[in-house]
N, C-alpha and C positions, 0 to 999 in steps of 0.2 A: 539618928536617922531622919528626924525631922526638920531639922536645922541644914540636911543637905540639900533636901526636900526645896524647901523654902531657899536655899541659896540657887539651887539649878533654875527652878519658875522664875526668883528673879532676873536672873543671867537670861534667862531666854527672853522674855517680855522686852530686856534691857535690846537684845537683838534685836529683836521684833520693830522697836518703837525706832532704831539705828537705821533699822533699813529701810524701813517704812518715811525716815525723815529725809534718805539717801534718796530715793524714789519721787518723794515731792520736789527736794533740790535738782533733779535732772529734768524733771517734767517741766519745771517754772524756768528753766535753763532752757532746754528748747525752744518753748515757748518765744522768751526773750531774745536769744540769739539768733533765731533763724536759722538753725542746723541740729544737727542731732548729734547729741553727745555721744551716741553709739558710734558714730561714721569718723568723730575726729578725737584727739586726745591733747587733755589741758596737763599745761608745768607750769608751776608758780614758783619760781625759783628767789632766792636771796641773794643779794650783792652788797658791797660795803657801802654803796651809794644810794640804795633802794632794793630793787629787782624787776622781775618783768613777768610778766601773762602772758603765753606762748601757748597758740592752738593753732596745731595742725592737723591736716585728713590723712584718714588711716589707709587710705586706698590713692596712690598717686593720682590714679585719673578720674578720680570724684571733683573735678572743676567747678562741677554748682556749689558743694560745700567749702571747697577753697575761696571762692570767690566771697561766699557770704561770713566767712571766718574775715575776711580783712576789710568787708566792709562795717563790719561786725565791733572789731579793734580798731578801727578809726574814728565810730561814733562814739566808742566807748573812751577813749582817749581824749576826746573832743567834751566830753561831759563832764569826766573826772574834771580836767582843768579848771572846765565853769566852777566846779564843786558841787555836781550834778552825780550824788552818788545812788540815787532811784534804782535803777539794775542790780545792783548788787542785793540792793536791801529789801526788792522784788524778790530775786532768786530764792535767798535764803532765808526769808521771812523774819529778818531782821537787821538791825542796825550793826553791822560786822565790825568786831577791834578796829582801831586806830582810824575810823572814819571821822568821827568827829574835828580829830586831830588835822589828817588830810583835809576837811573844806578848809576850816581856820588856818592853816599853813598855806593853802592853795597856791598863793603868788609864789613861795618859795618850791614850790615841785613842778619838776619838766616829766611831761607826758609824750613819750615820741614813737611814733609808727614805724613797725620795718617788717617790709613783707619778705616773707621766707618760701622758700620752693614748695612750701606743703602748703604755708597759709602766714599768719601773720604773729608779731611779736609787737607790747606795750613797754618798751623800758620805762621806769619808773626810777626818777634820780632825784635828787635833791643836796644839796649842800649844807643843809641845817640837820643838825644831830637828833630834833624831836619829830624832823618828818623822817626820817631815817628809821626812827624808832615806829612809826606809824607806820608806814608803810610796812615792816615788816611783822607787823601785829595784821595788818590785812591781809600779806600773803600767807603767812600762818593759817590765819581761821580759812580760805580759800584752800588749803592743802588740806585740812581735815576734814572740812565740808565737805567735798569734793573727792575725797579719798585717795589722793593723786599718788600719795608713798614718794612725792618729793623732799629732800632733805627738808629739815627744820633751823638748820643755821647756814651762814655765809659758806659758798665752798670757792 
């Protein structure tokens, strides 16, 4: 009975410290982006060539937060390429899979804007096999971070 004891406090604490870290990631996400994670909804999706960051508003006619979603993805787009990965590593209070990879590969990865009726979209492409693999090591940890329940492989 004790041993259950001890497995449920940890289970909960293990909750506890989840959400509590889901909390801080939305907050510092805010913060950063200029919109509110309530009002719009992120896909980090995978591609065989990379993938893309895709955030649109949950309310068609929330204009300010569309607006600020694609001005939002264009500096963000604009950074990556430098190999300015600061927001990211602001957000989630650390250094995210496969960044290191992305600045050192930098020259070989296209970072491209495409604004969508809700808001906007980052494809993320590359031709080389180990930005390929990096890049989807970043949308990975962004899907769990984030809690998005986007796939985890190519669809």
């Amino acid at each position: 009975m004790r041993t259950i004891a001890i497995v449920l406090i940890a289970g909960a604490v293990l909750a506890s410290a989840q959400d509590d870290r889901k909390k801080a990631v939305d907050a510092r996400g805010d913060h950063m982006m200029g919109f509110s994670h309530e009002k719009t909804t992120h896909h980090f999706l995978l591609s065989k060539d990379g993938g893309s960051i895709d955030v649109s508003v949950n309310d068609p006619s929330d204009t300010d937060s569309r607006d600020q979603i694609r001005m939002h993805l264009g500096h963000i787009a604009k950074m990556f390429a430098a190999g300015d990965f600061n927001a990211p590593m602001f957000i989630h209070d650390q250094v995210p899979p496969g960044v290191p990879v992305m600045k050192r590969l930098k020259d070989q990865i296209v970072y491209k804007v495409e604004q969508t009726d809700a808001g906007a979209r980052v494809r993320i492409t590359s031709a080389n096999h180990d930005a390929v693999s990096a890049i989807h090591d970043f949308l990975k940890f962004q899907i769990a971070d984030h809690k998005t329940g986007d796939p985890l492989t190519v669809q």
